[in-house]
Biotite code that builds the C-alpha atoms (Angstrom):
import biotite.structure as struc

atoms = struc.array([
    struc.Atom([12.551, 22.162, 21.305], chain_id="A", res_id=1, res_name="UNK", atom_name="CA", element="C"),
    struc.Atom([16.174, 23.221, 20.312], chain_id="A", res_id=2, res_name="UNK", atom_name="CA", element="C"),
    struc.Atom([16.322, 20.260, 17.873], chain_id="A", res_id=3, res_name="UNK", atom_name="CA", element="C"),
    struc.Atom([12.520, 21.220, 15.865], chain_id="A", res_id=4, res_name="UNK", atom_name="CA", element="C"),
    struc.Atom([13.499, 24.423, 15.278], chain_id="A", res_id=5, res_name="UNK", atom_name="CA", element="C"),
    struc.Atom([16.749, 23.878, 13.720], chain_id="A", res_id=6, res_name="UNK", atom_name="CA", element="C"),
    struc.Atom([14.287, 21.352, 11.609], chain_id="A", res_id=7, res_name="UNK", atom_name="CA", element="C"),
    struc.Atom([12.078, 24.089, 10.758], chain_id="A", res_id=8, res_name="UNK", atom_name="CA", element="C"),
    struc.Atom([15.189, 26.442, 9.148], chain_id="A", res_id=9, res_name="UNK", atom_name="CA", element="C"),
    struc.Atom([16.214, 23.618, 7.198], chain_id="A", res_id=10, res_name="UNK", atom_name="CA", element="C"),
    struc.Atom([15.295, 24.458, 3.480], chain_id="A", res_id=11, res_name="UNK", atom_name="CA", element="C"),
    struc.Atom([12.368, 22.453, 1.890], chain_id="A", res_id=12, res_name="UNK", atom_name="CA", element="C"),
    struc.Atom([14.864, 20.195, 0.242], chain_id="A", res_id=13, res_name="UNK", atom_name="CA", element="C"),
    struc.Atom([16.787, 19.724, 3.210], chain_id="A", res_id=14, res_name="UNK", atom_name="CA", element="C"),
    struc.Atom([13.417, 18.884, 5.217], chain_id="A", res_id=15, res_name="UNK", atom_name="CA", element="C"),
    struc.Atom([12.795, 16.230, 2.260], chain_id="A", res_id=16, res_name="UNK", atom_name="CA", element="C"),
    struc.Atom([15.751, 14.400, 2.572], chain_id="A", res_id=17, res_name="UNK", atom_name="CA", element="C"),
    struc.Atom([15.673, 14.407, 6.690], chain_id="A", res_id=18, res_name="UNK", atom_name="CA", element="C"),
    struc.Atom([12.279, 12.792, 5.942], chain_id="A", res_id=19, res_name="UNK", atom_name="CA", element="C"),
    struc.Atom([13.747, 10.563, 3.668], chain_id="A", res_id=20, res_name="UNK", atom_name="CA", element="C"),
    struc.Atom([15.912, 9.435, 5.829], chain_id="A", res_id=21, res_name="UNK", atom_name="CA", element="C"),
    struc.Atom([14.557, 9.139, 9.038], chain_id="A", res_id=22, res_name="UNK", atom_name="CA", element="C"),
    struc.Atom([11.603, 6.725, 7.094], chain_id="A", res_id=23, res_name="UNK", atom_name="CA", element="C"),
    struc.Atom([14.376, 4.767, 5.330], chain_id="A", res_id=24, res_name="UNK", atom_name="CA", element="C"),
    struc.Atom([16.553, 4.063, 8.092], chain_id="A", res_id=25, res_name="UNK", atom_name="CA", element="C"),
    struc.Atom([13.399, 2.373, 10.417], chain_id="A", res_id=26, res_name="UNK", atom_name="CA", element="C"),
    struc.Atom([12.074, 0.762, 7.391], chain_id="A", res_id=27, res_name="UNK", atom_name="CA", element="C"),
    struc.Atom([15.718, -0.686, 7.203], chain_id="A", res_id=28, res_name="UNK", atom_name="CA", element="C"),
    struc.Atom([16.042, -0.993, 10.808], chain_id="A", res_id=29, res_name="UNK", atom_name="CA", element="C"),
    struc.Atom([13.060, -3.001, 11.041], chain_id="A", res_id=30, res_name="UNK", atom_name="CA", element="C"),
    struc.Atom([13.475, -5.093, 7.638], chain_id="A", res_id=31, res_name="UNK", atom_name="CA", element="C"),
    struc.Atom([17.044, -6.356, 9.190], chain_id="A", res_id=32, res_name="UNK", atom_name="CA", element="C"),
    struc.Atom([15.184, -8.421, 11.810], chain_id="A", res_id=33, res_name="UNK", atom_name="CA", element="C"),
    struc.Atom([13.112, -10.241, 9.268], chain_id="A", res_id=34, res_name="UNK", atom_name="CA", element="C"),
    struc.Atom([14.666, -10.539, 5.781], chain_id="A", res_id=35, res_name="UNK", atom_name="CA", element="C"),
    struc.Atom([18.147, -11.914, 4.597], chain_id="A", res_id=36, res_name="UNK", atom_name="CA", element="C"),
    struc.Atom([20.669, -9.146, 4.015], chain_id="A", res_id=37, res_name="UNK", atom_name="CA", element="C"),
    struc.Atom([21.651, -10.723, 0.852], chain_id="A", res_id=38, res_name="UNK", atom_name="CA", element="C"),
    struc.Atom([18.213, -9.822, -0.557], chain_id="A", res_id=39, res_name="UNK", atom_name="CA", element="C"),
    struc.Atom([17.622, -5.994, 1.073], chain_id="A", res_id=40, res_name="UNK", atom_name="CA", element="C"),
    struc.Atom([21.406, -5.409, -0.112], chain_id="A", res_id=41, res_name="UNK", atom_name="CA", element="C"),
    struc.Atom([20.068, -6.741, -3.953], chain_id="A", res_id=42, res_name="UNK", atom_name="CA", element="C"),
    struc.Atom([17.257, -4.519, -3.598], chain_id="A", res_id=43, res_name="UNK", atom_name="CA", element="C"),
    struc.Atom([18.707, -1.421, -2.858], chain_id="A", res_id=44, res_name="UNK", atom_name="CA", element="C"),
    struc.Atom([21.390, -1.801, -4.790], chain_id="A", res_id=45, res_name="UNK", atom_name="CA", element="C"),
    struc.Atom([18.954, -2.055, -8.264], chain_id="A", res_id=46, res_name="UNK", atom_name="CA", element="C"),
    struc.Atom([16.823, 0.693, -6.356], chain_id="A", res_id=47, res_name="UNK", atom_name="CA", element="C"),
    struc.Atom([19.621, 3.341, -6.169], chain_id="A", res_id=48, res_name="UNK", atom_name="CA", element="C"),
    struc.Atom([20.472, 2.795, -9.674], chain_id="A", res_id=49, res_name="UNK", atom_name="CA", element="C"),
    struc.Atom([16.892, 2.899, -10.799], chain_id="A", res_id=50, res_name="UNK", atom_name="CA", element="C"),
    struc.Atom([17.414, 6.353, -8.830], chain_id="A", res_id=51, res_name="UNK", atom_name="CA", element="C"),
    struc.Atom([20.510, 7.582, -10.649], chain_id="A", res_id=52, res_name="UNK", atom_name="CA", element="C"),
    struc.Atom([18.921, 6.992, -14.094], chain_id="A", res_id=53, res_name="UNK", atom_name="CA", element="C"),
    struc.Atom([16.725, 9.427, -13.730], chain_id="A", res_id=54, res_name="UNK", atom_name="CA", element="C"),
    struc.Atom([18.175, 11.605, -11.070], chain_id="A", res_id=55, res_name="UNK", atom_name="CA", element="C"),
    struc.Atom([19.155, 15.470, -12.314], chain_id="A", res_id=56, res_name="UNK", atom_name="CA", element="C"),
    struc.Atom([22.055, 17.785, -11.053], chain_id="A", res_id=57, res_name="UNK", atom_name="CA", element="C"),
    struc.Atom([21.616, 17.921, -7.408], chain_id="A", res_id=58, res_name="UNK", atom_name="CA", element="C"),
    struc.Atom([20.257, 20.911, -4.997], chain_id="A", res_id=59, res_name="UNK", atom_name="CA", element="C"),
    struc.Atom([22.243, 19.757, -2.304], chain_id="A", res_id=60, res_name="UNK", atom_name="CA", element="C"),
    struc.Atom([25.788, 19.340, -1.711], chain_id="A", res_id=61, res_name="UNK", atom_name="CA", element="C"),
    struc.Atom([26.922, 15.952, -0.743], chain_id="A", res_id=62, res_name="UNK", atom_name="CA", element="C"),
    struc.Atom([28.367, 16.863, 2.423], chain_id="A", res_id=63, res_name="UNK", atom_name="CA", element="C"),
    struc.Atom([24.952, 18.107, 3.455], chain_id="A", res_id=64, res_name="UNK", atom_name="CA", element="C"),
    struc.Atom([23.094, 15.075, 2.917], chain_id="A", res_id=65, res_name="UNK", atom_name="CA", element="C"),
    struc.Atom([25.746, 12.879, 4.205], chain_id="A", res_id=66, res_name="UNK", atom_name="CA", element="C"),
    struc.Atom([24.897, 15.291, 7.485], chain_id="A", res_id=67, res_name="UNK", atom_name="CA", element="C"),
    struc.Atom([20.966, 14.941, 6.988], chain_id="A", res_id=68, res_name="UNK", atom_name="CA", element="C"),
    struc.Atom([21.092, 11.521, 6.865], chain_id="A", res_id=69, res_name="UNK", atom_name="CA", element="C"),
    struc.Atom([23.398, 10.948, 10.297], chain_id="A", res_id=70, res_name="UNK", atom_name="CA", element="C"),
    struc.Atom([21.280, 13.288, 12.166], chain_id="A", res_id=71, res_name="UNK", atom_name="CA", element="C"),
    struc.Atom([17.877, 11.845, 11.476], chain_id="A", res_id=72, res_name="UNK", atom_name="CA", element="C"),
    struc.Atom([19.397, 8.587, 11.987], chain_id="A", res_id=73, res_name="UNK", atom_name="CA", element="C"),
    struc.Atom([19.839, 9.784, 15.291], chain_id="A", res_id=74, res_name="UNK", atom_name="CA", element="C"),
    struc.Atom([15.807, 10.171, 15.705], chain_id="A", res_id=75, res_name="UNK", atom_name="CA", element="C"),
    struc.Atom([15.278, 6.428, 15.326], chain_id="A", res_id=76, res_name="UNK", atom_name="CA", element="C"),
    struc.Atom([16.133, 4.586, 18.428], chain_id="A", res_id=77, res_name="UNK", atom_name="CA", element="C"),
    struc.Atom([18.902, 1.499, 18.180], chain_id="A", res_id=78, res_name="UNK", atom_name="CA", element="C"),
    struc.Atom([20.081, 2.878, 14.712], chain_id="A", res_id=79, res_name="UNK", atom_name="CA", element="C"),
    struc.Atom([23.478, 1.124, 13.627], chain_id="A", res_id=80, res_name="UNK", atom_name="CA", element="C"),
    struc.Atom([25.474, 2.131, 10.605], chain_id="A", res_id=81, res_name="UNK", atom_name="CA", element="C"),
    struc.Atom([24.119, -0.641, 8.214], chain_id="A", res_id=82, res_name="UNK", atom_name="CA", element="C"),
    struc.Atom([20.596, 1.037, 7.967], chain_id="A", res_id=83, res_name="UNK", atom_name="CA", element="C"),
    struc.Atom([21.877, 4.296, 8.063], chain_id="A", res_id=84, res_name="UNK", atom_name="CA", element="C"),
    struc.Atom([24.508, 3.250, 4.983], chain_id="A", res_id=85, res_name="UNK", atom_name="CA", element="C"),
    struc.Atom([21.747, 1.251, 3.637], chain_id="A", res_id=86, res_name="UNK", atom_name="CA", element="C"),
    struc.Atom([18.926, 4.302, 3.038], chain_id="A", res_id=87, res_name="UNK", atom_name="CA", element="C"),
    struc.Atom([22.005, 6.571, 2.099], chain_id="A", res_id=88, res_name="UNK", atom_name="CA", element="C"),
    struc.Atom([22.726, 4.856, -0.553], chain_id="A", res_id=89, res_name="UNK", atom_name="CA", element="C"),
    struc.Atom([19.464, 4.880, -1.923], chain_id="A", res_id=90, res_name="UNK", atom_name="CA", element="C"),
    struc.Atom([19.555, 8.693, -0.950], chain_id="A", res_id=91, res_name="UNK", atom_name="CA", element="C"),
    struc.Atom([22.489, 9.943, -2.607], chain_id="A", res_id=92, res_name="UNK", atom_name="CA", element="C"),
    struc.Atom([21.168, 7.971, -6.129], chain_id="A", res_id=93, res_name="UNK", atom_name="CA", element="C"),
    struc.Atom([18.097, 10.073, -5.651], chain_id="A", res_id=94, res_name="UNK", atom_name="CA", element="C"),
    struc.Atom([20.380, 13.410, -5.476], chain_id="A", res_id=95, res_name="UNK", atom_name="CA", element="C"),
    struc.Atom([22.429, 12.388, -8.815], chain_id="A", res_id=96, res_name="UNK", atom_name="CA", element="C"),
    struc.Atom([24.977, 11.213, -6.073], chain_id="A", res_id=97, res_name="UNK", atom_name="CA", element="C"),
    struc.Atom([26.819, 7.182, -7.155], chain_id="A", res_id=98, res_name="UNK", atom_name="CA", element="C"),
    struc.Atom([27.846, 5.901, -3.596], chain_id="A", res_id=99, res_name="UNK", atom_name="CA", element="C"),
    struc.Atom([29.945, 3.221, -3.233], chain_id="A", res_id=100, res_name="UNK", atom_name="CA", element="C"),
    struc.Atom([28.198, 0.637, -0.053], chain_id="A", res_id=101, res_name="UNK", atom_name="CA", element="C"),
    struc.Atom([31.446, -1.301, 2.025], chain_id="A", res_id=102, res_name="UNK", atom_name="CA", element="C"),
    struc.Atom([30.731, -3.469, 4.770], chain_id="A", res_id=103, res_name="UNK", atom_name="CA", element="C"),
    struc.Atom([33.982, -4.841, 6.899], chain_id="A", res_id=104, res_name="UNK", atom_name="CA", element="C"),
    struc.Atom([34.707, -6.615, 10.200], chain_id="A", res_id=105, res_name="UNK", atom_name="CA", element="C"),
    struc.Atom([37.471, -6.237, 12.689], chain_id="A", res_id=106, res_name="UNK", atom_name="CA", element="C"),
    struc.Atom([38.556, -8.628, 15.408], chain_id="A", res_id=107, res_name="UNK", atom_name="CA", element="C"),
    struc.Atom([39.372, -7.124, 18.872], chain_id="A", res_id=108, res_name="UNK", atom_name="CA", element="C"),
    struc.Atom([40.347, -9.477, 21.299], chain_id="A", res_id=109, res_name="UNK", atom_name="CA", element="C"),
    struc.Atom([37.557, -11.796, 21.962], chain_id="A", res_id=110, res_name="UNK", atom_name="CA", element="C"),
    struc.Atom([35.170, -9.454, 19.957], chain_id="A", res_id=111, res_name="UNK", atom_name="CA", element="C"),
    struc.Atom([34.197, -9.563, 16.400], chain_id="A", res_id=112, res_name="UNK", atom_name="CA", element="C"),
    struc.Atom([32.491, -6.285, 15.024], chain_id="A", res_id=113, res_name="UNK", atom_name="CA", element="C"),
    struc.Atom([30.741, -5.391, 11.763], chain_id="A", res_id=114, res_name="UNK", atom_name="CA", element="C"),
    struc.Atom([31.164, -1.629, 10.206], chain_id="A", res_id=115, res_name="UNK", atom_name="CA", element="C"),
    struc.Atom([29.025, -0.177, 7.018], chain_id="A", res_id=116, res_name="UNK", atom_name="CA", element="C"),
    struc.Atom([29.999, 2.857, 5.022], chain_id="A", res_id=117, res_name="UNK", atom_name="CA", element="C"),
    struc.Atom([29.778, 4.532, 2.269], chain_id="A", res_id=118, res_name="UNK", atom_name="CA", element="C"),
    struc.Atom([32.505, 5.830, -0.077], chain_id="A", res_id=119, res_name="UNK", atom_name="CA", element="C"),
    struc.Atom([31.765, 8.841, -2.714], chain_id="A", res_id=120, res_name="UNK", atom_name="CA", element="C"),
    struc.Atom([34.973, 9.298, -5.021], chain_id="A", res_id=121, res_name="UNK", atom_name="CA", element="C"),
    struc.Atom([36.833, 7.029, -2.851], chain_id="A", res_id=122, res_name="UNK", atom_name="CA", element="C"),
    struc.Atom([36.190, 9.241, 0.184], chain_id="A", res_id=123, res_name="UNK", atom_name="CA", element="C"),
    struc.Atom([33.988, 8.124, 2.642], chain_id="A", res_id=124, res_name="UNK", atom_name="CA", element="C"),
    struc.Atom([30.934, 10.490, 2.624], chain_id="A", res_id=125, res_name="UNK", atom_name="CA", element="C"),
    struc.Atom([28.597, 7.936, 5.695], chain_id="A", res_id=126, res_name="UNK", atom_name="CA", element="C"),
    struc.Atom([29.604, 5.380, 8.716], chain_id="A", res_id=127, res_name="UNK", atom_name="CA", element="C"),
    struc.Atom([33.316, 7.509, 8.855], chain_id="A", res_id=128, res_name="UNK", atom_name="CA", element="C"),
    struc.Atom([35.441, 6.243, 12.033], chain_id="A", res_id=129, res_name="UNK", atom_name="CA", element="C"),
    struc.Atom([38.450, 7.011, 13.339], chain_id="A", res_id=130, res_name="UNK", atom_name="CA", element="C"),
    struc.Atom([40.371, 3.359, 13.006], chain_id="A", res_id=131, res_name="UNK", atom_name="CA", element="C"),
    struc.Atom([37.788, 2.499, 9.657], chain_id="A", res_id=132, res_name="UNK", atom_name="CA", element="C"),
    struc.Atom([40.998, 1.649, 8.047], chain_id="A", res_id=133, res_name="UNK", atom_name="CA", element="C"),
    struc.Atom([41.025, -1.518, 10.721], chain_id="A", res_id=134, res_name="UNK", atom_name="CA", element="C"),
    struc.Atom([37.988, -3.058, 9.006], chain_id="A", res_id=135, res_name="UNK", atom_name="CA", element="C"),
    struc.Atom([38.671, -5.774, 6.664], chain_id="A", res_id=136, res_name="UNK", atom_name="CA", element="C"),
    struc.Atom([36.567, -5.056, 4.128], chain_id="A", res_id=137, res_name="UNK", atom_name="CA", element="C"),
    struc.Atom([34.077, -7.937, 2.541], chain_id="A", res_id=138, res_name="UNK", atom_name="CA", element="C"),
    struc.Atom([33.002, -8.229, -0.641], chain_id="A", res_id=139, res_name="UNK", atom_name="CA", element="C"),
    struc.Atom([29.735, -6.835, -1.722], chain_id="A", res_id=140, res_name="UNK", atom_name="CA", element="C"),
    struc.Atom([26.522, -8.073, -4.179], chain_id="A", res_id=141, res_name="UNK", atom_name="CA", element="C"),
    struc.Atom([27.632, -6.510, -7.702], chain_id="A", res_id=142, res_name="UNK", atom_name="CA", element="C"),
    struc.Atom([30.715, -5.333, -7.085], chain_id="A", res_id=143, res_name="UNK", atom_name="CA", element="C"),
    struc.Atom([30.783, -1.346, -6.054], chain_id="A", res_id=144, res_name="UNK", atom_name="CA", element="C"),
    struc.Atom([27.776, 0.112, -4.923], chain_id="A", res_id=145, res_name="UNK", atom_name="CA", element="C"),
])
């Protein structure tokens, strides 16, 4: 109950891009156990920049969405970081915001794992860890996001 009220004080703008969100990242979730990455990284890659073109100055701060987006990633069950860095991207184009999307990989021991994140200014603003810096990062469709 704790959790829809602090959803109701959110402003309408905030609300919008929870919604966002929380629709992008199960569409994404979803559309990673059928389609090639290669060709849902393509497309959202020439849908955030269809975004930016015609995005204006935004109402929220990019801090704020970057928090919007992890908590209603948290709302859809078995959410990694590559959907949640995949619908941010397209999120932060909407909001005037140019993301850059990094995927990398780190071996530990045995164990290989995958990271996504997103970088605004060279900072990263989604997918943050403590040991990121460990990730070996791959190279991505077109270059920065």
């Amino acid at each position: 109950m704790a959790s829809f009220r602090r959803f109701l004080s959110l402003t309408f703008s905030e609300k919008l891009v929870f919604c966002q969100a929380f629709l992008l990242v199960l569409r994404f979730r979803r559309a990673l156990k059928h389609r090639p990455f290669d060709d849902l990284l393509r497309e959202t890659l020439a849908r955030a920049e269809k975004r930016l073109a015609r995005s204006g100055p935004s109402v929220l701060s990019a801090g704020r969405i970057s928090w919007l987006i992890s908590k209603a990633a948290t709302a859809v069950i078995e959410s990694r970081c590559l959907p949640q860095a995949l619908a941010g991207h397209i999120i932060f184009a909407e909001y005037g915001y140019r993301t850059c999307f990094h995927i990398g990989v780190r071996k530990g021991g045995d164990k290989l794992e995958a990271h996504a994140w997103l970088t605004l200014d060279e900072k990263v603003i989604l997918g943050d860890l403590p040991d990121l810096e460990l990730f070996e990062e791959l190279p991505v469709l077109g270059g920065e996001g």
